[in-house]
C-alpha positions as CSV (number, residue, x, y, z in Angstrom):
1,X,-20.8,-33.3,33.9
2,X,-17.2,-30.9,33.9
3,X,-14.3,-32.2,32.4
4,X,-11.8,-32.8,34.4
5,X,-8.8,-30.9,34.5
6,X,-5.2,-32.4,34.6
7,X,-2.3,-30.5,35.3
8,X,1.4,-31.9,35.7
9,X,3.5,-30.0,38.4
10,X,6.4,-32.1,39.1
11,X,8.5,-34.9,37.7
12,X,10.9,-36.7,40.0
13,X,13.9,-37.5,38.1
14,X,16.4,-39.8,39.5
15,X,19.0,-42.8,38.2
16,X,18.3,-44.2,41.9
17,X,15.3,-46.0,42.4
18,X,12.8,-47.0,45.3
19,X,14.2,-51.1,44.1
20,X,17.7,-50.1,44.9
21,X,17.4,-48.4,48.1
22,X,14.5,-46.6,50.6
23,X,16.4,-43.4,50.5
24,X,16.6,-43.0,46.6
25,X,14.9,-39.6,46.6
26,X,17.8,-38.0,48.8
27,X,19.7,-38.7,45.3
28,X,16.5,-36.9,42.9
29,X,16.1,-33.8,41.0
30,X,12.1,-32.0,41.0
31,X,11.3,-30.7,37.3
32,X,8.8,-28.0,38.8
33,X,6.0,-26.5,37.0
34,X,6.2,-22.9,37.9
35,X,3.1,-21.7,35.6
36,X,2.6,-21.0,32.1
37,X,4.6,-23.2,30.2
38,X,8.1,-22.6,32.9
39,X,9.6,-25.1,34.6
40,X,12.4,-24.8,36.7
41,X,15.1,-28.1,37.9
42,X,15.4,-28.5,42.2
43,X,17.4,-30.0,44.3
44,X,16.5,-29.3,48.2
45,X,15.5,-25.7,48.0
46,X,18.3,-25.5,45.2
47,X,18.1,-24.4,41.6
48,X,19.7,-25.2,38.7
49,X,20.4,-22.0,36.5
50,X,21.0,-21.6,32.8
51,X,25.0,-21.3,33.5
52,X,24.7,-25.1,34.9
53,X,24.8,-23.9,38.4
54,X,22.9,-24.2,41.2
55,X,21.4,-21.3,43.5
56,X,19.6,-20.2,46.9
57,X,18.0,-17.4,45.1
58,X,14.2,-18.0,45.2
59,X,11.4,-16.7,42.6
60,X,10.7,-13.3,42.7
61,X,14.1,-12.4,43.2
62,X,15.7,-10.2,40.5
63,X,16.1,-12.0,37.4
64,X,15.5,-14.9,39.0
65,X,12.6,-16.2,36.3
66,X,15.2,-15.3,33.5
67,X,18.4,-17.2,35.3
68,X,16.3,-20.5,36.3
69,X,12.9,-21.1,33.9
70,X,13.1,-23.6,31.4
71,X,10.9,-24.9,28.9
72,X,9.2,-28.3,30.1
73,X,11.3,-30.2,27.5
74,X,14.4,-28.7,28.1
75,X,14.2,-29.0,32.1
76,X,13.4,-32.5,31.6
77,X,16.5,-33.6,29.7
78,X,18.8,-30.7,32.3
79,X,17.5,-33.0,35.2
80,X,18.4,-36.1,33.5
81,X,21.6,-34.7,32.3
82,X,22.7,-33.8,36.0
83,X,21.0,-36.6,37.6
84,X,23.7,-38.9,38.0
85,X,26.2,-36.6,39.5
86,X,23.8,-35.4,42.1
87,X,26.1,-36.5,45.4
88,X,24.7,-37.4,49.1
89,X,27.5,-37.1,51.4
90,X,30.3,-39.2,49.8
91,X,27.5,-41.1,47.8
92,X,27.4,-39.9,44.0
93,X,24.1,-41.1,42.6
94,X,26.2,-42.9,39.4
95,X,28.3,-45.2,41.8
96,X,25.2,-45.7,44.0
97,X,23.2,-47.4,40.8
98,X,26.3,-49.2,39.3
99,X,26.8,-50.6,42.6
100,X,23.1,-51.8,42.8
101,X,23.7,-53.3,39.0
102,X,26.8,-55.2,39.8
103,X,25.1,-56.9,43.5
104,X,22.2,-57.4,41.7
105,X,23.8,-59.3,39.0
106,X,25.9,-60.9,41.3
107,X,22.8,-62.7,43.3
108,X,21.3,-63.7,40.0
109,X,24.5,-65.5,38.7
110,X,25.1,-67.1,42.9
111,X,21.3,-68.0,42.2
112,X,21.7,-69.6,38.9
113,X,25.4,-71.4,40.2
114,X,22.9,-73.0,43.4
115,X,19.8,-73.8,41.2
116,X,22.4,-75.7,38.4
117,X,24.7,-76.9,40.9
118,X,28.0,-75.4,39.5
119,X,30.1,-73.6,41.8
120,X,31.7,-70.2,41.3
121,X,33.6,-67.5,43.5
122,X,31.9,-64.3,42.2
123,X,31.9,-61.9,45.0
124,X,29.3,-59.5,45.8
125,X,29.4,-55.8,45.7
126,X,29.0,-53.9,48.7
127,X,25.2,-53.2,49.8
128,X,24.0,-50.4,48.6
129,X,23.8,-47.4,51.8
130,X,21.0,-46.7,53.9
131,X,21.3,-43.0,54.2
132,X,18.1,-42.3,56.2
């Protein structure tokens, strides 16, 4: 029998997740394997260049491969670099995930007040949006 062949061609990198809301991948960066050993960083049709910004300008355009391929390594930790500042309408992917954080603690500690009997007045954050 063949060996199989496994390839990597995209890693979704995000500091929104599918536990903090249904339309986290509105707020996630593609790491895209664009042969060899080049990778390029996406947003929506987007891409990230070497000068930290991001383009229309689509492969096979002049210079393109020399202004937006990265090494797999070095895409990687771009995408998590400008992951949290990826913004959805007013929605910046940071404040999205901090907000998650501080409601999620808050229903643990207004969980842990009913379950011990002890009252407290922490307030909830805001829910999270629902973008889609």
């Amino acid at each position: 029998m063949a060996e199989t062949f496994m390839q990597p061609t995209k890693y979704v990198v995000s500091v929104v997740t599918p536990e903090m809301t249904d339309d986290w991948w509105l707020f996630a960066l593609n790491v895209v394997w664009q042969g060899g050993s080049w990778w390029s960083v996406e947003r929506h049709h987007l891409y990230l260049a070497v000068n930290g910004r991001w383009s229309w300008q689509r492969r096979g355009e002049e210079d393109w491969d020399k202004a937006h391929l990265f090494g797999k390594e070095e895409a990687l930790i771009l995408a998590k670099r400008y992951a949290p500042d990826v913004k959805v309408n007013s929605y910046l992917a940071r404040r999205v995930a901090a907000e998650w954080q501080q409601e999620k603690r808050a229903r643990a500690d207004a969980e842990q007040d009913s379950e011990t009997g002890v009252g407290g007045s922490a307030t909830a954050a805001p829910d999270v949006p629902q973008l889609g």
